[in-house]
Kinemage of the C-alpha trace (Angstrom):
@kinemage 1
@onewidth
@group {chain A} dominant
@subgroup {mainchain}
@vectorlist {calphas} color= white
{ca unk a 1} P 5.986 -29.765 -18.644
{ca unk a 2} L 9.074 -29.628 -16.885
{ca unk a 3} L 9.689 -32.258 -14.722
{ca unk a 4} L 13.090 -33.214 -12.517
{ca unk a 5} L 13.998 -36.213 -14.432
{ca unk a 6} L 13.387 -33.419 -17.464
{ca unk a 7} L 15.275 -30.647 -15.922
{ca unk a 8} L 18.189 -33.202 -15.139
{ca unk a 9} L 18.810 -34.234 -18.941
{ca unk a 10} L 19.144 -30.054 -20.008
{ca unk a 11} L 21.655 -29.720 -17.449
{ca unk a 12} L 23.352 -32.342 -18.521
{ca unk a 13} L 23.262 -31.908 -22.169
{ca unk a 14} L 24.627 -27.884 -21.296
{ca unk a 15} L 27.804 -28.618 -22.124
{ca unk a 16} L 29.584 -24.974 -21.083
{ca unk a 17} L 28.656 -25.578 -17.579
{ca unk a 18} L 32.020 -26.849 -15.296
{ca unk a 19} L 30.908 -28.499 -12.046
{ca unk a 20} L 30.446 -26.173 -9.616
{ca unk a 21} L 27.773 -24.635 -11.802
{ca unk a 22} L 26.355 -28.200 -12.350
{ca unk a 23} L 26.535 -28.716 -8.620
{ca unk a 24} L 24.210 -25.081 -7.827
{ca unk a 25} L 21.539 -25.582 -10.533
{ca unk a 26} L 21.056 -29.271 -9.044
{ca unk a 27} L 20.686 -27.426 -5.577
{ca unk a 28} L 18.254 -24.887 -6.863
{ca unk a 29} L 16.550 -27.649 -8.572
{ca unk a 30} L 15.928 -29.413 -5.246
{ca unk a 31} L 14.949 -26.436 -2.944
{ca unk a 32} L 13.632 -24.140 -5.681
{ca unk a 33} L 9.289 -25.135 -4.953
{ca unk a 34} L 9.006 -25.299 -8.887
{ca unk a 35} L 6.924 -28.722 -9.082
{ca unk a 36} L 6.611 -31.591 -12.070
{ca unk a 37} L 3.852 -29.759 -13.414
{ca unk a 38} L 5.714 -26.062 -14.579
{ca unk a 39} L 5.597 -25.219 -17.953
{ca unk a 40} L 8.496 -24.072 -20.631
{ca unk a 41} L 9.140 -22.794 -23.820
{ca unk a 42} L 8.781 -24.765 -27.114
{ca unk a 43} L 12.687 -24.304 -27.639
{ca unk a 44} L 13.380 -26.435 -24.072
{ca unk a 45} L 11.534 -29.199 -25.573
{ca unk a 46} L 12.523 -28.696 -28.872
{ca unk a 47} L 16.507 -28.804 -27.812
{ca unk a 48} L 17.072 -25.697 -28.688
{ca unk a 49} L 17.270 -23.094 -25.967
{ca unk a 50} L 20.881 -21.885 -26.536
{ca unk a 51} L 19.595 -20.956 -29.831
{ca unk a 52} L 16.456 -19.109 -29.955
{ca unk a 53} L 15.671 -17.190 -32.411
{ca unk a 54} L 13.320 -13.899 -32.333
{ca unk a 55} L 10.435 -15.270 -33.844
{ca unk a 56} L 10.315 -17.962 -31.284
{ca unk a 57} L 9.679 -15.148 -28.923
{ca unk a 58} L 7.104 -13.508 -30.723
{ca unk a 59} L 5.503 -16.798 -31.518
{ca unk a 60} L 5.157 -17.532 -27.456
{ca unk a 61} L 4.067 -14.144 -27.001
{ca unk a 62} L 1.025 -14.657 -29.837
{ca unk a 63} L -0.303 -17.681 -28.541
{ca unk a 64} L -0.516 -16.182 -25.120
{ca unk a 65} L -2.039 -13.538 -26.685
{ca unk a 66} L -4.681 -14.949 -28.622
{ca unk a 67} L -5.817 -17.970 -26.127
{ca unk a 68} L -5.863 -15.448 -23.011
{ca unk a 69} L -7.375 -12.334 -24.807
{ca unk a 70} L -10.148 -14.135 -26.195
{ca unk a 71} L -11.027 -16.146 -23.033
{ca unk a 72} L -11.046 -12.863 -21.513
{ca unk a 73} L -13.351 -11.107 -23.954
{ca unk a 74} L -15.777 -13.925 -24.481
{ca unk a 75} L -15.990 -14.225 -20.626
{ca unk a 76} L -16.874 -10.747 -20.350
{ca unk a 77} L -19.000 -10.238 -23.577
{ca unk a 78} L -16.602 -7.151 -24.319
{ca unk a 79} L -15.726 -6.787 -28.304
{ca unk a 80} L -12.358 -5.350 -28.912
{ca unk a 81} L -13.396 -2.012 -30.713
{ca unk a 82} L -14.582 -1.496 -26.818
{ca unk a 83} L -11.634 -1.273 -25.763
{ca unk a 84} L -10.432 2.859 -24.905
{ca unk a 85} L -7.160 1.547 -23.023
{ca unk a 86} L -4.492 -0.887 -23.883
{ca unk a 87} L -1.462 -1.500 -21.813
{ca unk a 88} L 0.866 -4.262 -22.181
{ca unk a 89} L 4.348 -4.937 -20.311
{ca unk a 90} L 6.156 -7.808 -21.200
{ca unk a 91} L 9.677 -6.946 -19.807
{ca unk a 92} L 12.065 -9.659 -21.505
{ca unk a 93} L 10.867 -9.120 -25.269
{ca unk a 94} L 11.285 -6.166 -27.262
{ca unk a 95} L 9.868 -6.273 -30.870
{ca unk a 96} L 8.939 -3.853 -34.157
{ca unk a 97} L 5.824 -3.582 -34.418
{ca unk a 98} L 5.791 -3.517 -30.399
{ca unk a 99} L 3.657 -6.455 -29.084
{ca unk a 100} L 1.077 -3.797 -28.642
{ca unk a 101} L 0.577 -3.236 -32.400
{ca unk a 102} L 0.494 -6.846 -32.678
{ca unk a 103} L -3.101 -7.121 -30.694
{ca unk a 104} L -4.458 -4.137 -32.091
{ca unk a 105} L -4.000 -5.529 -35.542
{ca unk a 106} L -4.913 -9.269 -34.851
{ca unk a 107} L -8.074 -7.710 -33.227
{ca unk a 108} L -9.055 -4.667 -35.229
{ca unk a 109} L -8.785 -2.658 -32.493
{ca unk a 110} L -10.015 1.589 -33.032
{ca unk a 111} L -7.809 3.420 -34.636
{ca unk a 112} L -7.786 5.910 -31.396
{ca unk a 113} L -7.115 3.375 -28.860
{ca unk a 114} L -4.426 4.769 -26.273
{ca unk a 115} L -1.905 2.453 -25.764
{ca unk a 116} L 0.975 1.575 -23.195
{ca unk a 117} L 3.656 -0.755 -24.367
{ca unk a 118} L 6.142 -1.392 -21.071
{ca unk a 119} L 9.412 -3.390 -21.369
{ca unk a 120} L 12.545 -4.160 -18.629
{ca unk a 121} L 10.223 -3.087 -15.511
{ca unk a 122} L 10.678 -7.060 -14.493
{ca unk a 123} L 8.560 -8.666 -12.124
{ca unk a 124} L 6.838 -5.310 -10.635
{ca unk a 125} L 5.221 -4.586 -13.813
{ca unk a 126} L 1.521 -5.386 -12.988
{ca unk a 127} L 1.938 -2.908 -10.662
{ca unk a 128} L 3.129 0.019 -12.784
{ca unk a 129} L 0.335 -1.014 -15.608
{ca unk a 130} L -2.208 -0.570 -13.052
{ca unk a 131} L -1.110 2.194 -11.696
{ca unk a 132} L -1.143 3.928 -15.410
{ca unk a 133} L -4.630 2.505 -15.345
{ca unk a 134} L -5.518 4.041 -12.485
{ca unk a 135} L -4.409 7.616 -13.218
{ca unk a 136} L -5.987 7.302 -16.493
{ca unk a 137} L -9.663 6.633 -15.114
{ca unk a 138} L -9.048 9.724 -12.471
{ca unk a 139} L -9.720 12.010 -15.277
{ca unk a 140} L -11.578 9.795 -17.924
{ca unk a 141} L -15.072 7.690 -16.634
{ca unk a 142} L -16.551 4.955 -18.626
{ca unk a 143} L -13.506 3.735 -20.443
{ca unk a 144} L -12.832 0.190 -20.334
{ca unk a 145} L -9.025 -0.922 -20.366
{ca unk a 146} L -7.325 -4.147 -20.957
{ca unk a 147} L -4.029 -5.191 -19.471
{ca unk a 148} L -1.977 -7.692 -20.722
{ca unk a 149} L 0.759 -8.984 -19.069
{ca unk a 150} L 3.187 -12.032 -19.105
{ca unk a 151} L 6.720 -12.824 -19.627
{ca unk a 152} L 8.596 -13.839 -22.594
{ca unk a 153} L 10.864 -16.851 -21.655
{ca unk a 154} L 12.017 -17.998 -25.126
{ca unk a 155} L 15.176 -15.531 -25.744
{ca unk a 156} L 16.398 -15.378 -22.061
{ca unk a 157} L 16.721 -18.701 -20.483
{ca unk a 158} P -13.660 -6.108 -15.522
{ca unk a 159} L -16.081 -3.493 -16.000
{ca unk a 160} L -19.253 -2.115 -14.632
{ca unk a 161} L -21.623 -4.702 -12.922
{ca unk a 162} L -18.858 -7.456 -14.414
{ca unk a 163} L -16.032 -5.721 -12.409
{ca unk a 164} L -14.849 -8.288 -9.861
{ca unk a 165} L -12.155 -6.330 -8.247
{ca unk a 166} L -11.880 -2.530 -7.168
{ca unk a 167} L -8.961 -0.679 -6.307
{ca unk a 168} L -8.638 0.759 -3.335
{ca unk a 169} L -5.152 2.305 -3.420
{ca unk a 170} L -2.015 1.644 -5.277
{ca unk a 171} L 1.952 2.592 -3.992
{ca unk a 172} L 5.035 2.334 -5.985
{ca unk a 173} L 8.799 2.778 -4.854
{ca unk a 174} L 11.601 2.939 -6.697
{ca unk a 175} L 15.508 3.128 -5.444
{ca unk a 176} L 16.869 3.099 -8.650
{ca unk a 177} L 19.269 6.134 -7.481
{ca unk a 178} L 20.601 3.485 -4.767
{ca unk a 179} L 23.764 2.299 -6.752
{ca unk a 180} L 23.507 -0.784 -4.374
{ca unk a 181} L 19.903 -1.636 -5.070
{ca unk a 182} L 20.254 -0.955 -8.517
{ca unk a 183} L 22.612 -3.028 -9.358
{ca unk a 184} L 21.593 -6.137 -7.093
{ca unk a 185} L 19.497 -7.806 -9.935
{ca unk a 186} L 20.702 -6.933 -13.771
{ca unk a 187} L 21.083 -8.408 -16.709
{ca unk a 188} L 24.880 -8.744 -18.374
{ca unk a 189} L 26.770 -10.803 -20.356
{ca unk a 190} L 29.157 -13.139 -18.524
{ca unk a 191} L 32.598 -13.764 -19.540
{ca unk a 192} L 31.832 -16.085 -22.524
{ca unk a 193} L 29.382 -13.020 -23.715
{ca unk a 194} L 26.258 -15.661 -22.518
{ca unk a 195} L 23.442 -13.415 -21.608
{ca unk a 196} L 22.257 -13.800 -18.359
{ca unk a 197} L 20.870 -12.549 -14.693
{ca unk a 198} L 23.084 -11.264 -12.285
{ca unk a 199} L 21.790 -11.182 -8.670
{ca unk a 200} L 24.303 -9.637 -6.363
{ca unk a 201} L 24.714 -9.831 -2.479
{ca unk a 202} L 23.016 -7.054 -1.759
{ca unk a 203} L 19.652 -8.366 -3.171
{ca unk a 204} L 18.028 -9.347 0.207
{ca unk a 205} L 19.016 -5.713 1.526
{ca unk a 206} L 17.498 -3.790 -1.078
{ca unk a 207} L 14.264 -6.160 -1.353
{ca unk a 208} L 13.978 -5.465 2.518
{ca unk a 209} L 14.962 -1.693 2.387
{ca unk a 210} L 11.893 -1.172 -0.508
{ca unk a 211} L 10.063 -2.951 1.196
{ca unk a 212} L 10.013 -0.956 4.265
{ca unk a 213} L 9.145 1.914 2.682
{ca unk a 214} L 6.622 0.705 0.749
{ca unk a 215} L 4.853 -0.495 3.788
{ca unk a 216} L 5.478 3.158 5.547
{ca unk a 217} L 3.595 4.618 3.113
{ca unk a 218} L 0.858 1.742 2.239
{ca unk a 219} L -0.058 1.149 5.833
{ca unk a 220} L -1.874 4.484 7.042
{ca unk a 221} L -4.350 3.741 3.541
{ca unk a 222} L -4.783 0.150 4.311
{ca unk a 223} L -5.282 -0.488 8.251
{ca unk a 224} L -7.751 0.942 10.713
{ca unk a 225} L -7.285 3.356 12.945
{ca unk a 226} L -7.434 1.308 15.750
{ca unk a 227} L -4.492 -0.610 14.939
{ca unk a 228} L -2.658 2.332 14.071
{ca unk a 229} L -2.968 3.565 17.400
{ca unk a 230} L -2.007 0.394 18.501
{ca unk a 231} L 1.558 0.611 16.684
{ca unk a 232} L 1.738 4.312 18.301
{ca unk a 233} L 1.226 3.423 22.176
{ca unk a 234} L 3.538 0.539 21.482
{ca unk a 235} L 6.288 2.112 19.412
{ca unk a 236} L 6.356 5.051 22.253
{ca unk a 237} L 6.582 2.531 24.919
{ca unk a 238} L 9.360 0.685 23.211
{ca unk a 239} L 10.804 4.114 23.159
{ca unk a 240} L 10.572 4.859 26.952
{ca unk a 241} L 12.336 1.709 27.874
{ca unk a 242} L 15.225 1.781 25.995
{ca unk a 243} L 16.098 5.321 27.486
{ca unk a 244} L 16.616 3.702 30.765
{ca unk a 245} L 18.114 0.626 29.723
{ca unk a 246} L 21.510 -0.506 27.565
{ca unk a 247} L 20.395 -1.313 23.976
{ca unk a 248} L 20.512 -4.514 23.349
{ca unk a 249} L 21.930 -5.911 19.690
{ca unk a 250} L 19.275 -7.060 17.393
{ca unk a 251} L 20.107 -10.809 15.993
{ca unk a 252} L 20.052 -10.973 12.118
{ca unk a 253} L 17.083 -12.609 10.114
{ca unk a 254} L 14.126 -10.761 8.714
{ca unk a 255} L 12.574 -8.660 11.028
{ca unk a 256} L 8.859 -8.705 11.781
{ca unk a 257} L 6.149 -5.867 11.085
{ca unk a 258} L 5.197 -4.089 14.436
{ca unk a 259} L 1.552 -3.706 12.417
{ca unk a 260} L -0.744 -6.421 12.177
{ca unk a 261} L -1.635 -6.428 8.759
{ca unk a 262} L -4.378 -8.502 9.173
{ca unk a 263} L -6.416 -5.716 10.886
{ca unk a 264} L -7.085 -4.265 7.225
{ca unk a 265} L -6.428 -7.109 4.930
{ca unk a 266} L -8.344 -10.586 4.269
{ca unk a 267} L -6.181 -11.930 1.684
{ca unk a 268} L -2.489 -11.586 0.421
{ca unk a 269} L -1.776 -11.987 -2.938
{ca unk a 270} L 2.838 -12.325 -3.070
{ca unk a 271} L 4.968 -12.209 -5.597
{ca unk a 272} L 5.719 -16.236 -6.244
{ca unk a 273} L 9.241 -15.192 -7.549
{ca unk a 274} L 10.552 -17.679 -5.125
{ca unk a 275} L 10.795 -19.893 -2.223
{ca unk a 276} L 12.866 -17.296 -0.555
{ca unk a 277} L 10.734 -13.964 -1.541
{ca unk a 278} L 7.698 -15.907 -0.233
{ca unk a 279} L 9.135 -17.148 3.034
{ca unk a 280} L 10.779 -13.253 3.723
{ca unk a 281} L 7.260 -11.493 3.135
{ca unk a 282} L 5.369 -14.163 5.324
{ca unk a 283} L 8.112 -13.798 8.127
{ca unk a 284} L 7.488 -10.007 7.610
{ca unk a 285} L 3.925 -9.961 7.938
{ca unk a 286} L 3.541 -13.146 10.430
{ca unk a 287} L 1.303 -14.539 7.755
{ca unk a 288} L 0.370 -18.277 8.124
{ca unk a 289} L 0.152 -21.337 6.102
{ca unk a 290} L -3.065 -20.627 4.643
{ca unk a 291} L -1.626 -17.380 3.820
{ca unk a 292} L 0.899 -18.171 1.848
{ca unk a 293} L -0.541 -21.372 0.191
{ca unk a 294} L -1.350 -19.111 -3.297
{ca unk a 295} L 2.070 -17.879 -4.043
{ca unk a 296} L 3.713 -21.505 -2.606
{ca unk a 297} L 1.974 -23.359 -5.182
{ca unk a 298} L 1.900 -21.024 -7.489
{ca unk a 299} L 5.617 -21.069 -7.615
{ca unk a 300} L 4.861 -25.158 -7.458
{ca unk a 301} L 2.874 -25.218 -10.609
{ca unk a 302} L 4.167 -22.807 -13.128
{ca unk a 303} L 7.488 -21.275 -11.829
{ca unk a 304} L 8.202 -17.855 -11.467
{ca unk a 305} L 6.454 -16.334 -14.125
{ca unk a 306} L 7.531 -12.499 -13.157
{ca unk a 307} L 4.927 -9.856 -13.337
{ca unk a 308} L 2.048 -12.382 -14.196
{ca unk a 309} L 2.726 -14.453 -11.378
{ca unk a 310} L 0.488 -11.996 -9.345
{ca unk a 311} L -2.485 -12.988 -11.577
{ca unk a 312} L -1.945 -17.014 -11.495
{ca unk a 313} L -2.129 -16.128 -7.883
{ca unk a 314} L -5.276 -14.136 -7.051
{ca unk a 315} L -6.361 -16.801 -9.754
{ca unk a 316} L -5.760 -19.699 -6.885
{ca unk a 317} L -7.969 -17.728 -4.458
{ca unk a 318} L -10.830 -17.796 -7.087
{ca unk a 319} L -10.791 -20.743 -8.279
{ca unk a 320} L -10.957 -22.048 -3.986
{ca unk a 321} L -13.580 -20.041 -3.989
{ca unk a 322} L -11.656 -17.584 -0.888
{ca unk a 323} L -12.687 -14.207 -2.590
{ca unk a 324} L -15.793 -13.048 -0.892
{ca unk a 325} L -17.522 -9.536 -1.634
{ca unk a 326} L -16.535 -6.993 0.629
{ca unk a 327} L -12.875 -8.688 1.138
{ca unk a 328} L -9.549 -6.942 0.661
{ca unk a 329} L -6.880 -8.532 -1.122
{ca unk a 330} L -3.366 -6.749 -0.953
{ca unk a 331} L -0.750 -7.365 -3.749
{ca unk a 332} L 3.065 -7.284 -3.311
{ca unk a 333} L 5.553 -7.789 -5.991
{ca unk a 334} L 9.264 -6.655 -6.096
{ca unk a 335} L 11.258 -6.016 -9.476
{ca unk a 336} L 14.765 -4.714 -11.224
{ca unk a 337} L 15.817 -1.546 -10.316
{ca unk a 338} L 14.699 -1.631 -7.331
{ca unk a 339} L 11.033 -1.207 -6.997
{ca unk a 340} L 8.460 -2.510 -5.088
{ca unk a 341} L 5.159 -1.916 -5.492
{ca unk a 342} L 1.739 -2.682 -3.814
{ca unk a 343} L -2.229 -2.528 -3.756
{ca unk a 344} L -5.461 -2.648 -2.113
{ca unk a 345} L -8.606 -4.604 -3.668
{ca unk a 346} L -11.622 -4.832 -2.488
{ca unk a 347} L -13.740 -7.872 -4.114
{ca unk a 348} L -17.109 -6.679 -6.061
{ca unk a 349} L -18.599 -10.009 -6.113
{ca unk a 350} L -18.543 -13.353 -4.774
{ca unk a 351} L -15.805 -14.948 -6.778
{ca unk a 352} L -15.155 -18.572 -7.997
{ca unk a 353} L -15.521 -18.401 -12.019
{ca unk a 354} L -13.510 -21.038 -13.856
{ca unk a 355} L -9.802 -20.014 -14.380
{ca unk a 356} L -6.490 -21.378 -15.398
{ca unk a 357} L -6.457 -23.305 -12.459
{ca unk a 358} L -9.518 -25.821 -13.512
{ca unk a 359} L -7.672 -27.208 -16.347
């Protein structure tokens, strides 16, 4: 695990770093919210992460596989020739056979299984997988699907009466046309030809722009009527009184939600894909403390782990034993490109089952 004494001695034994890149990753290090506890790749430990090799990707990708998978099947007394749907999206890791291929033949899957293999859709993936899901079961009943997804960090420093979760509703936007929000958050080689991220200045406006609309189209499926009537009678009010008064000029900072969110919602299950993108949402939303605790640590305990990080995060509520039947849980999560993407649960059951967070 990846503590700061740990994280110290590999940016100190990077030797192509010059100081004022020493002097940011120590920052980040310090104000990041990763705690002592987050996990790595075998090639940190190993010394070798300016080397990896393929098969040190595929390797972290099977052992995922094959712990979570059969947890997952054994918990739900599901056999894998069961399985109609399999979609996996693992954005950083492209291999031949796909990743895909690699479950169906490690667990004889039928031959007519239809399967979704997603790469590069970042940290919104969950998202898009469910959404394919989602269409999928509007025209086909009775099919069970299994979605896999997780990030590959090596090469790039329910069903039935067991359903636990139903969804409500599901929104995606993309402003990939939006040269500036396309280009806030891409990967490129630098200078030296080092592979890396590259997350421009005009991240925080396109995060906030798809965000916006996102929540202008989510909100009218989510929140009562009441409160949407609320927002009306306010918004024309608000209206009214600037016509007969000088407008006045809005101080910068993230602006709040004239909807109260909470009207419609129980639980909020954010994107832990930092500090920042947490603190931005809950200032959005006016979302407490106990809000925000699940993404917070989260982020704490196992970093930002992209699209999954969703999952280790309605994972926290169960395992506290939050999720209630009857209670709706809405997901956020932002990604390259731009998109953001969101959805409504509502919880089947009373939840508190064992989970990664017992261990």
């Amino acid at each position: 695990m990846l503590g700061i004494e740990f994280c110290g001695k590999i940016i100190k034994r990077t030797k192509n770093l010059g100081l004022d890149e020493y002097k940011f990753l120590l920052k980040a290090l310090v104000s990041s919210g990763i705690g002592e506890r987050t996990y790595a790749q075998r090639t940190v430990f190993d010394g070798r992460e300016a080397s990896p090799t393929l098969d040190d990707g595929v390797s972290e990708m099977d052992e995922f596989f094959h712990d979570s998978i059969e947890k997952l099947l054994a918990r739900s007394a599901i056999s894998p020739s069961e399985i109609d749907v399999l979609v996996v999206n693992i954005s950083m890791l492209a291999a031949v056979p796909s990743l895909s291929s690699r479950i169906i033949n490690h667990y004889k899957m039928r031959h007519d299984i239809k399967v979704y293999n997603l790469t590069a859709m970042s940290c919104s993936a969950s998202l898009i997988s469910l959404d394919i899901i989602k269409t999928i079961f509007n025209s086909q009943r009775n099919k069970f699907a299994l979605l896999v997804t997780s990030e590959s960090l090596s090469p790039n420093w329910s069903l039935k009466h067991r359903a636990m979760l139903r969804l409500k509703c599901l929104v995606r936007t993309h402003h990939g046309a939006r040269e500036e929000a396309y280009s806030c958050c891409i990967q490129k080689e630098d200078e030296q030809g080092r592979v890396g991220f590259h997350l421009g200045k005009t991240l925080p406006k396109a995060a906030t722009t798809a965000f916006v609309d996102n929540l202008r189209v989510i909100s009218p499926k989510i929140l009562p009527t009441r409160e949407l009537l609320r927002f009306l009678v306010v918004s024309l009010i608000k209206k009214l009184r600037i016509r007969g008064s000088a407008p006045k000029s809005e101080s910068g900072g993230t602006t709040k939600s004239p909807l109260n969110f909470k009207t419609g919602v129980d639980h909020f299950c954010l994107h832990a894909g930092g500090k920042a993108v947490i603190d931005g949402i809950g200032m959005s939303l006016d979302l407490s403390e106990h809000d925000l605790e699940p993404a917070r640590i989260t982020l704490h305990r196992f970093g930002n782990t992209s699209a999954s990080s969703l999952w280790y995060v309605l994972g926290y509520m169960e395992a506290k034993k939050r999720l209630k039947k009857g209670d709706r849980v809405f997901m956020i999560s932002f990604g390259a490109g731009f998109k953001c993407n969101s959805c409504l649960w509502e919880v089947m059951r009373d939840l508190g089952d064992a989970n990664v967070w017992d261990v």
